[in-house]
N, C-alpha and C positions, 0 to 999 in steps of 0.2 A: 794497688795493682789488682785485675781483676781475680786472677791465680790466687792473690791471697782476699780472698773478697771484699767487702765495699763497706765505710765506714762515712755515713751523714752526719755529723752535729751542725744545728741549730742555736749555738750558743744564746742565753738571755738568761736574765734575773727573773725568776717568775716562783708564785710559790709550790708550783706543781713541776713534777718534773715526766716526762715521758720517755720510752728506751721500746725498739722492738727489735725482731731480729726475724728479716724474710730468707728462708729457703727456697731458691729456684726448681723446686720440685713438687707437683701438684696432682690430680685427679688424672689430667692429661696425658701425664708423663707415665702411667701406669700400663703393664700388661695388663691383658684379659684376663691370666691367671691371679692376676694381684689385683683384680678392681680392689677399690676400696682399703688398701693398706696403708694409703697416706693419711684418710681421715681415722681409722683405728689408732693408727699409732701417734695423730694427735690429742687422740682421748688420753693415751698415758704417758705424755710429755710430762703434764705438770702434776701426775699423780706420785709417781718415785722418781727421782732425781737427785745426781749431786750427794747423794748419802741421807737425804730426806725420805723421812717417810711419811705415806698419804695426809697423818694427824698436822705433821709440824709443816708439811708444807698448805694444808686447810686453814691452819693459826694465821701463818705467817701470810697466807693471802687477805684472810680478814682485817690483819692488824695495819696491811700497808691500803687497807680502804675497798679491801675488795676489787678493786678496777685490775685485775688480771687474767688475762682471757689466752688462748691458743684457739684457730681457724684453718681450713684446707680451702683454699679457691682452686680452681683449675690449674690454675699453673704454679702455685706456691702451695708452703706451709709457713705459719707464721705463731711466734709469742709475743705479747704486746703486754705493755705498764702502765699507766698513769697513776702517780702516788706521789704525795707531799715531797717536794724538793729535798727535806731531809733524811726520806728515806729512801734514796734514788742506789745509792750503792747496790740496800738490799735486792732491789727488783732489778738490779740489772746483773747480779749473780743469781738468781732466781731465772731472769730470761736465761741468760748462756748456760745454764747446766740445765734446764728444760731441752731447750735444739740439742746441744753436745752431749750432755753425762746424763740419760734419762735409764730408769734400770727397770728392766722386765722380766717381772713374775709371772708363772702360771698362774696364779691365784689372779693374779691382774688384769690378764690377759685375758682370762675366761670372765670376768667381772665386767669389764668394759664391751665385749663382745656382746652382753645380757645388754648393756645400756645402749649400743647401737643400735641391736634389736628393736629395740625398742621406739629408736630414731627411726629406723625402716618403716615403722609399722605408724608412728605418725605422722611420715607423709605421703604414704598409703591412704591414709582417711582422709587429707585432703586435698579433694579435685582441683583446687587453683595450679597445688606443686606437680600435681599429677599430669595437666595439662602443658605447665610450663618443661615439664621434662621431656616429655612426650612431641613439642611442638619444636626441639631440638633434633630429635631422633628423626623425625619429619624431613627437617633441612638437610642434616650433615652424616643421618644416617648412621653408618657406624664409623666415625672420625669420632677420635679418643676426645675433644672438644664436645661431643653429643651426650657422655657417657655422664650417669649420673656422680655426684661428689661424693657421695655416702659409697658409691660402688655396687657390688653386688653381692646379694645377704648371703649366697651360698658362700661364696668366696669367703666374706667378712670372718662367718662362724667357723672356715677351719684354718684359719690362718695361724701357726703354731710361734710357740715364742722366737724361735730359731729363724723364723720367715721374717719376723719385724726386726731381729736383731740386725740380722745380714741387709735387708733394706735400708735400715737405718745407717749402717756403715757404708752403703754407696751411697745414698742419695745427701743425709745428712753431712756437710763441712765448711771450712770457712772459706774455701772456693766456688762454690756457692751460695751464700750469704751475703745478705745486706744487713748492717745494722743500722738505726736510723734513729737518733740521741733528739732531743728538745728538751732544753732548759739549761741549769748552771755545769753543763758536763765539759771533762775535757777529753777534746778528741785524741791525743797522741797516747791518751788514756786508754782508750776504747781502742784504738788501732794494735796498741801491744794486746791489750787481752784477747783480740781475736785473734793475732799470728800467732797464737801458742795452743789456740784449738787444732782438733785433727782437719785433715782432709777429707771429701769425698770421694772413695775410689770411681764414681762414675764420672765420664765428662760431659760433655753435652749432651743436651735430650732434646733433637731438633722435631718438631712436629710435623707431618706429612702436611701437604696442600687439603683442603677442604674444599667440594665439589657439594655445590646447592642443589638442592632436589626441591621443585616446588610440589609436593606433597601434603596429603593431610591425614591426619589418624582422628576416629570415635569412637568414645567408650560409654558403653551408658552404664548409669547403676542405679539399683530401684531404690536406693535408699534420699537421694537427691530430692530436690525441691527447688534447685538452680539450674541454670546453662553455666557452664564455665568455659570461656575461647581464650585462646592463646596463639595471635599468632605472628610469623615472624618475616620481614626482609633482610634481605641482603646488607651487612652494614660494612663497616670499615676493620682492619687489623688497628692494633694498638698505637703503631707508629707511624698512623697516616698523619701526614700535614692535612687533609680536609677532615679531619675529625671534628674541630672545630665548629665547621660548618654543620657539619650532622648533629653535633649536640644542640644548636641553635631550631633546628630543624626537629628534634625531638621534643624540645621546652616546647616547639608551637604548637607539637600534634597532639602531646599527652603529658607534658610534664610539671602544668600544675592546673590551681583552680582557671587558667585563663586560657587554657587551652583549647584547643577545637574539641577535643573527644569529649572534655570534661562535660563546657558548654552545651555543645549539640546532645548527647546521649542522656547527659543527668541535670542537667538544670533546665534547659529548653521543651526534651521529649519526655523526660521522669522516665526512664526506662533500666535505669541500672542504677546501683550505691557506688560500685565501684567499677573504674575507666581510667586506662592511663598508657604511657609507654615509657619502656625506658632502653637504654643501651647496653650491649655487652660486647666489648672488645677483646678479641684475645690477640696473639702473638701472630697467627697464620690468618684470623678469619674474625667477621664481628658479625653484630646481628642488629636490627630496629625490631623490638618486642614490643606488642599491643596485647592489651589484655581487656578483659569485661567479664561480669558475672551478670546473668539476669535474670529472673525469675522464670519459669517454664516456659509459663505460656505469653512469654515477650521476649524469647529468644530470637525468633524470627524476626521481626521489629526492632529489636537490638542489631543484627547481623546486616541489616538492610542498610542500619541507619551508618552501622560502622563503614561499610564499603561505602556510602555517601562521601562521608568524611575525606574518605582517604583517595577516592578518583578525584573528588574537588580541589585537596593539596599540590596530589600529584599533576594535576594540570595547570598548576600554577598562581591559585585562586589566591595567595595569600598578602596582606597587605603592608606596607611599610611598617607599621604601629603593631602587626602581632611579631615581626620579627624584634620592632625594636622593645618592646615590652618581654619577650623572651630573652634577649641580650641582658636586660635588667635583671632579670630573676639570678641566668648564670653566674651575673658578675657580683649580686648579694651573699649567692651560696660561694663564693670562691673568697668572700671575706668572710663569713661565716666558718669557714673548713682551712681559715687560720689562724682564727680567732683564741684556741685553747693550742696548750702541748700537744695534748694527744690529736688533735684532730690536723696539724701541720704533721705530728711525724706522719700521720696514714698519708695527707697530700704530698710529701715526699717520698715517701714510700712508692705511692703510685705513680708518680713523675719519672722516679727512677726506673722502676720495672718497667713500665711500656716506653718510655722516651730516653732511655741513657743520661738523663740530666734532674741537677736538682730541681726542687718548686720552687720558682721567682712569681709570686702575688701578683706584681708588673707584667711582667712576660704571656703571662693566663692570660688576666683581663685585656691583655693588648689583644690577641690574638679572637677574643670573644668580639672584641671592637670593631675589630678589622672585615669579620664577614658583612657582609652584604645581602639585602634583600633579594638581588637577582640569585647570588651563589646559591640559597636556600630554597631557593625557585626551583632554580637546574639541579639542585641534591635532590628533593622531592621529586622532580619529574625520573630521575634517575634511579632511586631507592623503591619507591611505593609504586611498583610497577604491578599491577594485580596478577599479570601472569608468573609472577616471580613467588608470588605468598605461598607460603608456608604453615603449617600449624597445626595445634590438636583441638577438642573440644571434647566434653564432659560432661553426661548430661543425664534426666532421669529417662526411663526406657520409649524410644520414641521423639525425645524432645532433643537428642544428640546431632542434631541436624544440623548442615553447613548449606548458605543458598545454592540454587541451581547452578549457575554460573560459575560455582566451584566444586561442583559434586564427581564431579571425571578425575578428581586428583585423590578423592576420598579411598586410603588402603585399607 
């Protein structure tokens, strides 16, 4: 029941076993007063816990192979395991008192806020992250979706223990929770040990609508020797049935060596190292992200060549053999990303959060099959509208420049 939260196993003999446990609460779901409390108080999940202290739960990460990690995405928090089949009990009491029983020190609390800090301040220095954040802010403006993961440093540094405690007790419970097992576990196993976790006193955390702004922001900074662009269309919500389509539609623009962006900007013109696009769906709102970096003074030439690209797509320029060569790629990486324990729980993982259902391997690759050349036609004519774009750019002083034909949207 979903009241007492969601329990996946993957049953199989395998010699690795994986275990994670997602929290329905994320970057998005935060106040303006709380930016950034989610990914704080994932930094000291797995530090005290459970009656662990920082040393014995350091050992006991190394010893089960190191593969244990904690992450904040926009709409979740999350602990995850991969570790030899026979030490699966330990990381999965390991996971559940991480989310449930974590214990917060002052001494911790101001430690970990040093180490954010410091997170801030490394993706401050680089203009790729700075553009991609910034080319959100662009779109969605201030929609808690726009807002960076890390949050905001004023916020971060006085966030006091008593702020993450009581956060922790709404948002963190097992009516919120997913857990999501691969390998020799048993489920009715896992389902009592989460009924016997707390609750979350908060309930739902429904997300406001998201209203597109086709806008763009520049930043220069004299220290650069790159252009950095980042920009964005309108994409799909999580539980679009044409999602499908837009991923196919993404492999062709930017999603690998065979793409259009790749070809045209860096193999054909030599004008950038790196070119690509990829997808970001949330619950309310998605996006089609393009990026490029390029050297100063082939910014311009780069920006020229990109809008080429994408009026060419978007008018339908695209041929049976780049859709069905993108299909290929999808359906390699959808056996690839079930290939290991860990990498089916994260595909379940993500099946369940945005789709209410588990990962069927079948079911994917059907569905990648089934698009069609015209659909990714009419996506493209519909998605890569230029008056719709979106974005930031980065650059050194002077060379911050977006073409003419979009300089009326530059804020």
């Amino acid at each position: 029941m979903e009241g007492e939260g969601t329990v996946i196993v993957e049953r199989c003999e395998t010699p690795t076993a994986a275990v994670g446990l997602w929290v329905r609460s994320g970057s998005a779901h935060e106040s303006k007063e709380l930016a950034g409390i989610t990914h704080l108080l994932e930094h000291l999940l797995l530090r005290r816990c459970g009656g662990r202290t920082p040393e014995t739960i350091a050992e006991l990460i190394d010893s089960l192979g190191g593969d244990v990690n904690a992450y904040t995405t926009r709409e979740t928090c999350a602990v995850v395991a991969h570790v030899p089949a026979t030490r699966r009990q330990e990381a999965l009491e390991l996971v559940l008192d991480a989310i449930f029983h974590p214990t917060f020190t002052e001494e911790d609390v101001r430690l970990e806020q040093k180490v954010v800090a410091a997170e801030f301040d490394l993706y401050r220095d680089s203009p790729a992250e700075t553009a991609a954040e910034k080319a959100l802010s662009a779109c969605w403006g201030d929609h808690p979706l726009a807002r960076p993961i890390l949050g905001d440093p004023s916020v971060v540094g006085s966030l006091s223990r008593e702020a993450l405690f009581s956060f922790h007790r709404a948002r963190f419970g097992r009516n919120r929770a997913l857990v999501v097992a691969v390998g020799p576990w048993e489920e009715a196993e896992l389902e009592e040990l989460l009924s016997s976790k707390p609750q979350a006193l908060d309930g739902d955390l429904p997300l406001p609508p998201a209203v597109w702004q086709p806008r763009l922001t520049a930043e220069e900074r004299a220290s650069l020797e790159q252009v950095y662009v980042h920009v964005v269309f309108p994409g799909l919500p999580e539980d679009s049935p044409e999602l499908p389509v837009l991923e196919v539609l993404n492999q062709v623009l930017g999603g690998g060596a065979a793409s259009r962006l790749f070809r045209t900007l860096r193999d054909q013109l030599g004008l950038v190292y790196e070119v690509g696009s990829s997808l970001l769906a949330a619950q309310v709102a998605g996006a089609l992200e393009v990026s490029f970096s390029a050297p100063a003074g082939r910014g311009q030439q780069a920006w020229d060549a990109l809008l080429s690209v994408l009026e060419d797509v978007a008018s339908g320029r695209l041929s049976d053999r780049e859709v069905e060569l993108a299909k290929q790629a999808l359906t390699a990486s959808i056996v690839l990303g079930a290939s290991s324990p860990d990498a089916l729980m994260e595909a379940h993982a993500g099946e369940f959060l945005s789709r209410g259902r588990r990962f069927s391997q079948k079911e994917v690759e059907a569905e990648i099959r089934e698009v069609s050349p015209e659909q990714v036609r009419a996506m493209a004519a519909r998605v890569l509208d230029l008056s719709l774009l979106a974005g930031a750019v980065c650059g050194p002083p002077g060379q911050a420049v977006v073409p003419p034909v979009l300089a009326r949207r530059v804020a």
